[in-house]
N, C-alpha and C positions, 0 to 999 in steps of 0.2 A: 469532274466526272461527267460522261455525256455516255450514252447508248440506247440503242434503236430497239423498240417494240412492236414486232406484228400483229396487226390487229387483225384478224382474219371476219371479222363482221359487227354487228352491233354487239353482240353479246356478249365477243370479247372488250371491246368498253367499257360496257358496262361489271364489267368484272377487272379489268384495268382500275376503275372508278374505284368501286368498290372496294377493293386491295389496298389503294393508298387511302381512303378515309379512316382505316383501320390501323393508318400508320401515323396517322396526325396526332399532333402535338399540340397543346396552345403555343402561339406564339408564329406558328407554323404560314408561310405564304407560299402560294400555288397560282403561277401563273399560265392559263391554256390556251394557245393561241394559233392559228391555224385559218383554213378559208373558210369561208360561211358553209354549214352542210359536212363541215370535217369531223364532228360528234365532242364537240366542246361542251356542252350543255349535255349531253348525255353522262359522258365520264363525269360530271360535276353531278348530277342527280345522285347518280351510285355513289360518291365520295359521301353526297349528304347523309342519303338513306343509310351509309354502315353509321354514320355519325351520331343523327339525330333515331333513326328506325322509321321515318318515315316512309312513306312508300311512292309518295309524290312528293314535289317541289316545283314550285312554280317557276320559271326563266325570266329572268330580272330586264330581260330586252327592253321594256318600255321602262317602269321604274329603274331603272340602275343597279339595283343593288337587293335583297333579299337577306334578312337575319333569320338563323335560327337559335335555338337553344337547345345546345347538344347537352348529356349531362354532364360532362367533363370541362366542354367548355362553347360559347357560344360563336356561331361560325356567319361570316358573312360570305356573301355569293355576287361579286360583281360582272355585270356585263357593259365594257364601258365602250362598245359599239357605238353607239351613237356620243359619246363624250366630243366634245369639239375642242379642248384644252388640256392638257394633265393636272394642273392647277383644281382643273374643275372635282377631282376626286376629293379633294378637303372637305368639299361643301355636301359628300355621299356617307361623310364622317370614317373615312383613313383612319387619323389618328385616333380616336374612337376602336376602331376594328384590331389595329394596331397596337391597342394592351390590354393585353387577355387575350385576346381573341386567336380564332384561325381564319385566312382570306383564302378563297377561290377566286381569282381573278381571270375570268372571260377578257380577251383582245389587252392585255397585260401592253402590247406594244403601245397603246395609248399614252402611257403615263413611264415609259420605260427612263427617261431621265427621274422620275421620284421613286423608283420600284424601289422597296429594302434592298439588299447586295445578295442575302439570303434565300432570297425565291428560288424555288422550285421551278422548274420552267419544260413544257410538256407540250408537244409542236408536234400537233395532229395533221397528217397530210395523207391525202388519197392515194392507194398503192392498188398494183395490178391484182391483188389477192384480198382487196379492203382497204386496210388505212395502215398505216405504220405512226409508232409514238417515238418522235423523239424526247428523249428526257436528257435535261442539265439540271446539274445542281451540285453547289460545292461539297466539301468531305462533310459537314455537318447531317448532310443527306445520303453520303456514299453508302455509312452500311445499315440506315434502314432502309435500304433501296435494295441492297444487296440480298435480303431475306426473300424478296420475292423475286426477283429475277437473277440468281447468281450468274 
């Protein structure tokens, strides 16, 4: 399943964001990747905040990686930007995040040889009118994807 989302500014983001936190599952991985300034850290705040109700969330850029506890299930928020390995994501606790949990994964292309098969995968890029989302993700994904963008 793969199709294109317009994003017509920030606000659609964040309402992109928001929309799929609402559709997360435990078990669930999301990977957002795109150039720097393409609103990867934005759509991840609104996934958190429908999650947790938070209304802030900090951006994992220096630390790596950011937990929260949603009440359904507890969500981790990776930025593996600065990561110099894929390997190195074991030691940010993966497997850890990886039962139970749900992952937001910020530059997902880091670690794309260990990714689950399962990811979500949502490829933000600058467009004449904002940004456009591209979204992959297998049939496991196709029809709660399908509720919000038929």
């Amino acid at each position: 399943m793969e199709f294109t989302i317009p994003l017509s500014g920030e606000a659609a983001t964040v309402r992109l964001g928001a929309a799929l936190g609402r559709l997360l599952r435990q078990g669930d991985v999301v990977g957002l990747s795109g150039p720097l300034g393409a609103g990867k850290t934005t759509l991840a705040r609104a996934a958190i905040g429908a999650v947790t109700g938070l209304a802030e969330a900090p951006s994992p850029t220096f630390g790596l990686v950011e937990t929260y506890d949603g009440p359904r299930f507890p969500l981790w928020h990776f930025d593996l930007y600065r990561l110099e390995k894929a390997e190195e994501i074991w030691e940010l606790g993966l497997e850890e995040a990886l039962d139970g949990g749900v992952l937001l994964i910020e530059w997902p292309e880091r670690i794309m040889p260990l990714r689950p098969a399962s990811m979500l995968l949502i490829r933000l890029t600058p467009d004449a009118d904002g940004r456009k989302a591209l979204v992959r993700g297998n049939e496991e994904w196709s029809a709660r994807l399908e509720a919000l963008y038929p």
